[in-house]
C-alpha positions as CSV (number, residue, x, y, z in Angstrom):
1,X,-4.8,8.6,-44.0
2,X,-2.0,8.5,-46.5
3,X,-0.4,5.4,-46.4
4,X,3.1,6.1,-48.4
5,X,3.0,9.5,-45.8
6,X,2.4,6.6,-43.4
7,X,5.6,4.6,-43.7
8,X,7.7,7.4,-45.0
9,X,10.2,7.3,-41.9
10,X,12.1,11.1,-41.7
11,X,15.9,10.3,-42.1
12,X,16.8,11.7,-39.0
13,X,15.5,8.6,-37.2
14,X,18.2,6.9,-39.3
15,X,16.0,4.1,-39.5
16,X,13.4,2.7,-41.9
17,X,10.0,1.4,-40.4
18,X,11.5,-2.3,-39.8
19,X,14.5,-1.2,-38.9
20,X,12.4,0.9,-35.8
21,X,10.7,-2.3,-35.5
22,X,13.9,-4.5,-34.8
23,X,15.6,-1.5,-33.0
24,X,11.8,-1.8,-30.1
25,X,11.9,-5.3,-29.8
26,X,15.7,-5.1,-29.1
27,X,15.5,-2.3,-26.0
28,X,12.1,-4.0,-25.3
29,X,12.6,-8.0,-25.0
30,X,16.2,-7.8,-23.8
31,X,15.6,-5.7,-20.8
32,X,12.6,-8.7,-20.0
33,X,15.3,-11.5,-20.3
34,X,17.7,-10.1,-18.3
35,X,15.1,-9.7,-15.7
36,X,14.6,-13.4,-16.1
37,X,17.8,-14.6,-15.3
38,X,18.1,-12.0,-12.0
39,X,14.7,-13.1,-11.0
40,X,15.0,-16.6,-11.4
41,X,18.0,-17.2,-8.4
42,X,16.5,-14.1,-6.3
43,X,13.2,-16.0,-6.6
44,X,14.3,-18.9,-5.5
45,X,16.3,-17.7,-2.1
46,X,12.7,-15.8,-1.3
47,X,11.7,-19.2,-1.5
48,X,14.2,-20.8,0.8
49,X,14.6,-18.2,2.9
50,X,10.9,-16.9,3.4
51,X,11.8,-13.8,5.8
52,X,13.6,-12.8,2.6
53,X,10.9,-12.2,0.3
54,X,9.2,-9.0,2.1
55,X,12.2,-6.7,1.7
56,X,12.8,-7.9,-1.7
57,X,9.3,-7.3,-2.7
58,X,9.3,-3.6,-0.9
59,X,12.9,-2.9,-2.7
60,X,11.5,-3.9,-6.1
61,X,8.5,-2.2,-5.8
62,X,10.3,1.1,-4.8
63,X,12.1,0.9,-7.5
64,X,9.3,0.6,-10.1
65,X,7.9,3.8,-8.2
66,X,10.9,5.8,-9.3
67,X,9.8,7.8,-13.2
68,X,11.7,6.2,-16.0
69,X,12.6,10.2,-16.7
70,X,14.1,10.5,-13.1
71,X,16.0,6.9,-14.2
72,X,17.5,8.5,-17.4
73,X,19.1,11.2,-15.6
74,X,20.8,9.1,-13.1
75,X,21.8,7.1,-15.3
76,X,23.3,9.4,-18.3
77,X,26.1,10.4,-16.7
78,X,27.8,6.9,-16.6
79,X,25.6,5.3,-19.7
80,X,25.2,8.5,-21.9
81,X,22.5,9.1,-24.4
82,X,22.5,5.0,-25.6
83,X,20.1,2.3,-25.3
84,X,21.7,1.3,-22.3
85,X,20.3,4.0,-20.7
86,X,17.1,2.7,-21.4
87,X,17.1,-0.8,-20.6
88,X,18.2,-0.7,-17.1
89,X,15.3,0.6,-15.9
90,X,13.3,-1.3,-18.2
91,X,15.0,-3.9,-16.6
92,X,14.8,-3.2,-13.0
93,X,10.9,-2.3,-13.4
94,X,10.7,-6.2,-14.4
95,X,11.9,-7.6,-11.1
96,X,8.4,-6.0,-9.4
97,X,6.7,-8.3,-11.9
98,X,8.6,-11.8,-12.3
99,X,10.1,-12.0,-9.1
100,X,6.2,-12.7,-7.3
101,X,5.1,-14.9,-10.5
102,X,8.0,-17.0,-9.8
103,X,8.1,-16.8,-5.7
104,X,4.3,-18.1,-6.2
105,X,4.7,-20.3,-9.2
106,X,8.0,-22.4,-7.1
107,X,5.5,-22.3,-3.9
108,X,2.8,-23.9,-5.6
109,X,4.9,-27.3,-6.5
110,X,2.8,-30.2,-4.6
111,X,5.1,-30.8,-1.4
112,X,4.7,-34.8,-2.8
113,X,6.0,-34.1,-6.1
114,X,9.1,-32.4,-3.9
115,X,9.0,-35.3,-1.5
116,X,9.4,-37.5,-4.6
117,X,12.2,-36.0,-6.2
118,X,14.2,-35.7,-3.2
119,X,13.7,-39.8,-2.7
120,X,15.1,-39.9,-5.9
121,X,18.5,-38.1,-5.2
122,X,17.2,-34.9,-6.7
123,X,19.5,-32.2,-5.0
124,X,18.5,-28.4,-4.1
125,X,19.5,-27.1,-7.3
126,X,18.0,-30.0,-9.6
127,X,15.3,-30.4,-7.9
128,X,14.5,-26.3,-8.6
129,X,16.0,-26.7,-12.6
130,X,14.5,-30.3,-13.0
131,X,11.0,-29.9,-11.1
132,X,10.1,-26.9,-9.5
133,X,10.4,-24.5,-12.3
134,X,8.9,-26.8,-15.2
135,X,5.8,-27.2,-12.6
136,X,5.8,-23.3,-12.2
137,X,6.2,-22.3,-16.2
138,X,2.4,-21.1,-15.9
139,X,3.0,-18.8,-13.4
140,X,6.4,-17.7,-14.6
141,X,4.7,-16.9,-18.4
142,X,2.2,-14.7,-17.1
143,X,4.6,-13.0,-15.2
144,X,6.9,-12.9,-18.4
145,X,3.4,-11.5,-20.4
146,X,3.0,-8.6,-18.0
147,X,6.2,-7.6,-18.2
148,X,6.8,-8.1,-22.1
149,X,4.0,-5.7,-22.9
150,X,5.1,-2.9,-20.1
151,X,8.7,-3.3,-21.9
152,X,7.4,-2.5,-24.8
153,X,5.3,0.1,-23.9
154,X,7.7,2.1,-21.9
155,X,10.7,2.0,-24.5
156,X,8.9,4.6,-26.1
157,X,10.0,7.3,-23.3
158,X,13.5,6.9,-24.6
159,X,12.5,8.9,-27.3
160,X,13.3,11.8,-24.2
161,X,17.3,11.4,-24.3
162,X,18.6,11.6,-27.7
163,X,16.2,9.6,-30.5
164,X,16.5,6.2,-27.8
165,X,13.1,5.5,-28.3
166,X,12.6,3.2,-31.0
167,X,9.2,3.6,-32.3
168,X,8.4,6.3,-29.8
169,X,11.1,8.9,-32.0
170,X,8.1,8.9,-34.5
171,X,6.2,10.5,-31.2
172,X,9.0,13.5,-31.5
173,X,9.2,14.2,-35.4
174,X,5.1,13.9,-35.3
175,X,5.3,17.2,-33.7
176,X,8.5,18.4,-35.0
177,X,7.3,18.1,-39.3
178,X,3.5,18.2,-37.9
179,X,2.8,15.0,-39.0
180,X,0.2,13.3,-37.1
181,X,0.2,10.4,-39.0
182,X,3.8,9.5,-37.9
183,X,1.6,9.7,-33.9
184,X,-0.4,7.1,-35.0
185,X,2.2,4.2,-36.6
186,X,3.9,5.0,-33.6
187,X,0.8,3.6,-31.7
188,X,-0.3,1.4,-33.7
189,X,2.8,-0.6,-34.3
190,X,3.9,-0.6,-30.4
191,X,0.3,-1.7,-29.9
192,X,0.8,-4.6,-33.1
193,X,3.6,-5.6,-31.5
194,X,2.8,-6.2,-28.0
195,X,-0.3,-8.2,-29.1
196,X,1.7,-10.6,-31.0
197,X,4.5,-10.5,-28.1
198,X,1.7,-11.7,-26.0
199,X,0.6,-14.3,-28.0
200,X,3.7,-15.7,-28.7
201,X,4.3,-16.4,-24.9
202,X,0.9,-18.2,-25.0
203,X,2.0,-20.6,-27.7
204,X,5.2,-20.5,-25.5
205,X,3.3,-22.1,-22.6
206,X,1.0,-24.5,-24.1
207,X,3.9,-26.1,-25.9
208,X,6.0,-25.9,-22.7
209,X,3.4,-27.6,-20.4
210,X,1.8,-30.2,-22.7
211,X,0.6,-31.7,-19.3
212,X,-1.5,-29.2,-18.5
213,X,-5.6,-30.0,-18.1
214,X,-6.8,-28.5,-21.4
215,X,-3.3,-27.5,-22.6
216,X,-4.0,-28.7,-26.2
217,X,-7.4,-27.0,-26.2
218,X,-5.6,-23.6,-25.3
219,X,-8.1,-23.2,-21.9
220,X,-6.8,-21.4,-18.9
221,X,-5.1,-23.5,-16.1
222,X,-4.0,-22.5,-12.7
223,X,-0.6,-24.1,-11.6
224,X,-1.7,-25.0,-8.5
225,X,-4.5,-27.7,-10.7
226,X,-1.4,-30.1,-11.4
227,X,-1.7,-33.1,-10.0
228,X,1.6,-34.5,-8.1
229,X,1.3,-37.6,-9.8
230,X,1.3,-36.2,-13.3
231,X,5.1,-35.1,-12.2
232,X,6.2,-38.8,-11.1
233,X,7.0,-40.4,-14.3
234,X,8.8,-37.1,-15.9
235,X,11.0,-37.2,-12.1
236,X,11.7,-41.2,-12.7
237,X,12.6,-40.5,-16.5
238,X,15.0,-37.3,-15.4
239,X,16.5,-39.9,-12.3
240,X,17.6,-42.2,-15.2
């Protein structure tokens, strides 16, 4: 394979290869954080109110049923051909994924770690900021994993409404100069990417939960192994 055929980016695309690179991550990771912050106060009423969670769950997943393709076309005719248009689904299709890790991360939290912070004055929404979600950052980081490499993956399909694909445009002008080779950075560079994506959120969560059995030694830990007495003396030094 020719490597300066390789990189050589048609000008159409308007973008050189890092440029494309900056351009994925953009419609890829932004999409996963603004599913973060709608997941994390929906999560947390499916919590509270239980009965709640079912129909949440159902509407999400219904929504993640629905083609990206079908998406677009709804969504052109108020968006237009922009990376908006591609993001809201990209969005949307993160709910199906972080609203459960976070549902079963928050659920997991020792009912004497919650006793213990409510002794201390902790109040609903402290006690979820202050101790519930730094107990259920395991859970929420896989969730945030899945749904990073998905994003990533499926920005490529904008490549369908006007060249708001990212990397995925070098899918198009592959077959449109017959240049295969354009395919394969295409793949390969989505594929880079999410890799590294994925390892970043690990680094994320070992640094993040240094109390962790094993943290430190990078070994796999459930949430639901933390001990409620492990929580105490982080509660007493947040109570100060």
């Amino acid at each position: 394979m020719n490597l300066d055929r390789f990189f050589d980016i048609p000008s159409d695309l308007q973008h050189d290869w890092f440029g494309l690179i900056v351009l994925h991550l953009r419609e890829a990771l932004l999409p996963v954080l603004g599913g973060l912050l709608l997941a994390l106060p929906l999560a947390q009423l499916c919590v509270r109110l239980r009965w709640l969670y079912p129909p949440v769950l159902w509407v999400t997943t219904i929504l993640y049923a629905i083609p990206s393709l079908a998406f677009f076309v709804v969504l052109i005719d108020y968006t237009g051909q922009t990376e908006l248009t591609v993001m809201i689904p990209l969005t949307v299709y993160s709910l199906v994924v972080l609203v459960p890790a976070i549902v079963d991360g928050v659920r997991s939290v020792p009912q004497e770690t919650l006793a213990a912070a409510t002794a201390m004055g902790f109040g609903p929404v402290r006690r979820y900021v202050q101790v519930q979600l730094p107990i259920a950052v395991p859970a929420i980081i896989a969730g945030l994993r899945v749904a990073t490499v998905s994003s990533i993956s499926l920005v490529s399909v904008g490549m369908l409404i006007g060249n708001q694909g990212a990397l995925g445009n070098l899918l198009h002008d592959a077959q449109i100069y017959n240049r295969p080779e354009l395919a394969w950075n295409s793949v390969i560079t989505s594929a880079v990417l999410a890799v590294l994506a994925d390892a970043a959120l690990v680094v994320l969560r070992v640094l993040l939960t240094p109390w962790m059995p094993g943290a430190t030694r990078g070994a796999k830990s459930k949430p639901a192994g933390v001990r409620p007495e492990s929580a105490v003396p982080a509660l007493k030094d947040a109570a100060r």
